[in-house]
N, C-alpha and C positions, 0 to 999 in steps of 0.2 A: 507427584510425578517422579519417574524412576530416573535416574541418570542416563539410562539407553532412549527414552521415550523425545518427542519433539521439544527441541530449544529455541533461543530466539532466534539460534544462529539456521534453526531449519529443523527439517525432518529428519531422523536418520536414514542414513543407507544401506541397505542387506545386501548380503554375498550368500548364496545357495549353495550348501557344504554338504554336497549329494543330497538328503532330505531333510536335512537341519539349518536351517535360516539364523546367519550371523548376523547381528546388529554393529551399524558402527556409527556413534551420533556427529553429527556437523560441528559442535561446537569446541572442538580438538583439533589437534594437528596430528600424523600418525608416522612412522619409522616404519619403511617398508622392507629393510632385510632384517630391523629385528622383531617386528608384529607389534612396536609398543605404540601406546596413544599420548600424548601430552597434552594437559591442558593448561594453558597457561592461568596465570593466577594476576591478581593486582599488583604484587609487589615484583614481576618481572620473572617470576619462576616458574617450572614446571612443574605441573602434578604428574606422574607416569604410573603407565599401567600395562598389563598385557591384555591383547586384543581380544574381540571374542574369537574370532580366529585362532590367537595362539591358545586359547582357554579349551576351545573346542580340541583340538590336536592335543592337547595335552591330555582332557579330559581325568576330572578328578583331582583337584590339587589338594596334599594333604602334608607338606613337610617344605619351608622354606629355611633360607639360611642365607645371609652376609659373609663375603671374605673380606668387605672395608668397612672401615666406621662411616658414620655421618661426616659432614667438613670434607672427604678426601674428593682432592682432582684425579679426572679419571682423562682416560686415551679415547678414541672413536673405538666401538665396543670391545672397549674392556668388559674382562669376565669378573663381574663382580659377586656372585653368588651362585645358589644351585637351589631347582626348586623341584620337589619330587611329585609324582601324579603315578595315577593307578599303570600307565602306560610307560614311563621313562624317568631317568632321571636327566635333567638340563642344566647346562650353566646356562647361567643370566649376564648378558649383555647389556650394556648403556648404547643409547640412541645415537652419541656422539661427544665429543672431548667435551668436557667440563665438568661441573665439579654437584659429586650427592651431597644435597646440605642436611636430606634427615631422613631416617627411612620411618614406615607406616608400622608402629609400634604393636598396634591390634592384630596387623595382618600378619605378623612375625610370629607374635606368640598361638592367633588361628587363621591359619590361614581358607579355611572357609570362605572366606567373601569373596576372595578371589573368582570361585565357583558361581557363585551368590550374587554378586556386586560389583562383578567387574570394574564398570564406569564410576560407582560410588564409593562404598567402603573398601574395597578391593584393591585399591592402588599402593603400589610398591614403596615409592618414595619422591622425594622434593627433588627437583634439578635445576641448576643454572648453565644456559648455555648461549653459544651465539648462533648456535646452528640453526639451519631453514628445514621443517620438514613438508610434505605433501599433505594438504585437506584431503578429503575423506572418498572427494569423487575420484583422487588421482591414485586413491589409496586399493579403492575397491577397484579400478580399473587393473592397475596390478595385479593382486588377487583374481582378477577373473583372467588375466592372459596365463599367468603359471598355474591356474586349477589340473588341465589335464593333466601336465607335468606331477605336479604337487598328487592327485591320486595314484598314480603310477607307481608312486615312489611308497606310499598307505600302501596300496594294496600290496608290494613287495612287502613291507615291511610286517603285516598282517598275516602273509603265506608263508613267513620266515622261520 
């Protein structure tokens, strides 16, 4: 079973990205102005990742990079890195104040999976925080109010 496919916690939920169908699984919390997903862990931590949303928009990721170590406390999106894709280059944002305890060592040195394995091997790094995010129904419901917005601004950016 793939990390996107149905959990205990349910089915996942698609967003329709003009002809390309995003996956977003139930069993995560997700950050609605930065696209990340969280999934919490046993020992009170989050695993974080970019959505297939931001995977999709980004399309292509081939070049990541940290500007903090593991251990630092961070601000509500702080820029803590930059990730490059065939389309842009981005700084990376955190979800919300607190603190990266390790980043995804694999995905550093290829970041492939990202493309690859969003929900699995793909994920960015460990987080501690006390923040509240949005489940998945509140997540895609966003996503579909800002879509027309959201293509307006693709297609400007595509005729640019």
């Amino acid at each position: 079973m793939t990390a996107a496919e149905e959990t205990p916690a349910g089915p996942p939920r698609t967003f329709a990205m003009g002809t390309h169908e995003a996956l977003f699984p139930s069993d995560r919390v997700y950050a609605e102005k930065t696209h990340l997903w969280l999934a919490p862990s046993d020992d009170g931590r989050y695993r974080v990742g970019l959505t297939a949303y931001s995977v999709r928009l980004l399309n292509d990721v081939y070049f990541l990079d940290w500007s903090v170590d593991g251990g630092t406390d961070v601000r509500d999106r702080q820029d803590v890195g930059e990730i490059e894709s065939s389309k842009a280059v981005s700084s990376l944002h955190v979800p919300a104040a607190g603190r990266i305890v390790s980043f995804n060592e694999s995905v550093l040195a290829d970041p492939s999976a990202i493309n690859t394995d969003t929900y699995g091997e793909g994920w960015l790094y460990e987080f501690e925080t006390d923040a509240e995010f949005v489940g998945v129904d509140e997540y895609v419901d966003a996503l579909t109010a800002a879509w027309d917005r959201d293509q307006r601004y693709l297609k400007k950016q595509a005729n640019a």
